[in-house]
Wavefront OBJ file of the C-alpha trace (Angstrom):
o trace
v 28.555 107.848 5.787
v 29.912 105.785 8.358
v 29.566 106.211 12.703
v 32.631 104.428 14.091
v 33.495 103.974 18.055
v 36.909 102.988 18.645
v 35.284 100.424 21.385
v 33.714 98.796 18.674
v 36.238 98.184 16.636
v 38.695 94.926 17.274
v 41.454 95.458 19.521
v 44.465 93.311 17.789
v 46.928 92.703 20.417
v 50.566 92.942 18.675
v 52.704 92.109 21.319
v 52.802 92.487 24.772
v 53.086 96.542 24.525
v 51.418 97.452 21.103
v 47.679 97.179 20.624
v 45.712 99.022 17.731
v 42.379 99.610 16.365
v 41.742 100.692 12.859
v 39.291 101.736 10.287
v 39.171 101.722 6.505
v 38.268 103.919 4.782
v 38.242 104.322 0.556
v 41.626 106.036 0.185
v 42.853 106.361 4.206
v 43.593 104.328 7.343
v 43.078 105.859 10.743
v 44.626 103.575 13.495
v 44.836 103.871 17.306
v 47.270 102.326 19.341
v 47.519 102.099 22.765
v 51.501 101.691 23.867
v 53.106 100.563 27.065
v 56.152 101.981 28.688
v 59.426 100.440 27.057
v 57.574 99.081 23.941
v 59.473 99.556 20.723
v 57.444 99.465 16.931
v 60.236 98.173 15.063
v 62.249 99.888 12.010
v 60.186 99.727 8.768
v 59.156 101.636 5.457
v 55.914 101.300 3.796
v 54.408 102.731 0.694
v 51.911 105.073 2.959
v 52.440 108.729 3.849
v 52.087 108.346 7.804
v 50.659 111.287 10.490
v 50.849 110.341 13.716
v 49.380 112.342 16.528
v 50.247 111.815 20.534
v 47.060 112.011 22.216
v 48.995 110.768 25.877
v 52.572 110.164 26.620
v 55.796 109.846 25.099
v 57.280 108.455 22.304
v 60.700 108.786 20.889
v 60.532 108.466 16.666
v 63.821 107.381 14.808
v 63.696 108.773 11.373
v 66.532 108.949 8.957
v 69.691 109.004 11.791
v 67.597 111.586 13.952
v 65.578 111.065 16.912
v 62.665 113.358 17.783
v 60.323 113.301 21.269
v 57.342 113.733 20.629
v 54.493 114.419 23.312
v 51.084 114.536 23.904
v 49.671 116.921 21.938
v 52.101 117.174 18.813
v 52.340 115.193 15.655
v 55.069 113.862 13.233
v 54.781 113.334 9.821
v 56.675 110.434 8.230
v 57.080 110.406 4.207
v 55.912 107.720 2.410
v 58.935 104.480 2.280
v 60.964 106.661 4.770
v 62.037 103.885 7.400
v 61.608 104.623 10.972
v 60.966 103.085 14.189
v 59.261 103.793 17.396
v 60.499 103.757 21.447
v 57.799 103.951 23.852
v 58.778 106.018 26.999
v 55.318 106.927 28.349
v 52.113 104.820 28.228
v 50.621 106.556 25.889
v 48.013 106.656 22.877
v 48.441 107.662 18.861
v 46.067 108.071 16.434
v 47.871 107.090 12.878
v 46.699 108.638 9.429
v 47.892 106.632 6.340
v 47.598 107.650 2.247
v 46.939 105.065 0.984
v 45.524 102.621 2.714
v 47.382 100.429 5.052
v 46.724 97.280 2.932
v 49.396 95.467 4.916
v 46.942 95.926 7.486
v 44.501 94.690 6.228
v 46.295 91.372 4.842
v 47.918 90.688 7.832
v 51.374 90.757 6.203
v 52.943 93.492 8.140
v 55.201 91.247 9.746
v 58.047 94.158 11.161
v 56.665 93.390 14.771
v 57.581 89.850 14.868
v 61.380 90.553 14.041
l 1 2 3 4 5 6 7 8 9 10 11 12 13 14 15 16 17 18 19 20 21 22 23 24 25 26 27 28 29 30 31 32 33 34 35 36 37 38 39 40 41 42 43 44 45 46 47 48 49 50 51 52 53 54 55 56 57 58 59 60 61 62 63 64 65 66 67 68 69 70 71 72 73 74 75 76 77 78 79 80 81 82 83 84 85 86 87 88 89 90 91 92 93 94 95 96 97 98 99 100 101 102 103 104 105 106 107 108 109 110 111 112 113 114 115
């Protein structure tokens, strides 16, 4: 058993309006990022079933040709290699589940923010 704080754990700047936070875990990633007004997480896929919960804000999710708004409070779900892409409208905050693990992450090879 593990006790994590999220101000414990390295804040990894991604750009100028995408931070994040995450922990490991044996079979799951759990990531928090903190997003600024007008920041975009570009279109990607990855091999991880994705649940992303709004804790504050706004964001607008691109997923297959449809675009959903989703607000504090409410969650969207994301199939595993289902592309889709992020607009920020409202500072806000997520908390990101991933099956399996986000190894990408953990590599440093997810590279769709620097296109």
């Amino acid at each position: 058993m593990n006790h994590h704080r999220w101000t414990d754990v390295p804040n990894e700047e991604i750009n100028a309006t995408v931070a994040r936070r995450f922990i490991t875990g044996d079979s799951v990633t759990i990531g928090r990022f903190e997003l600024k007004k007008g920041g975009i997480v570009p279109s990607h896929a990855h091999v991880n079933e994705q649940i992303s919960m709004v804790m504050s804000g706004v964001v607008l999710f691109r997923i297959g040709g449809r675009e959903t708004l989703v607000k504090a409070g409410e969650v969207m779900q994301i199939p595993a290699n289902v592309p889709h892409e992020v607009e920020v409208l409202e500072d806000a905050v997520a908390i990101d589940c991933f099956s399996p693990v986000r190894q990408d992450w953990i590599d440093k090879t997810d590279t769709y923010f620097k296109r």
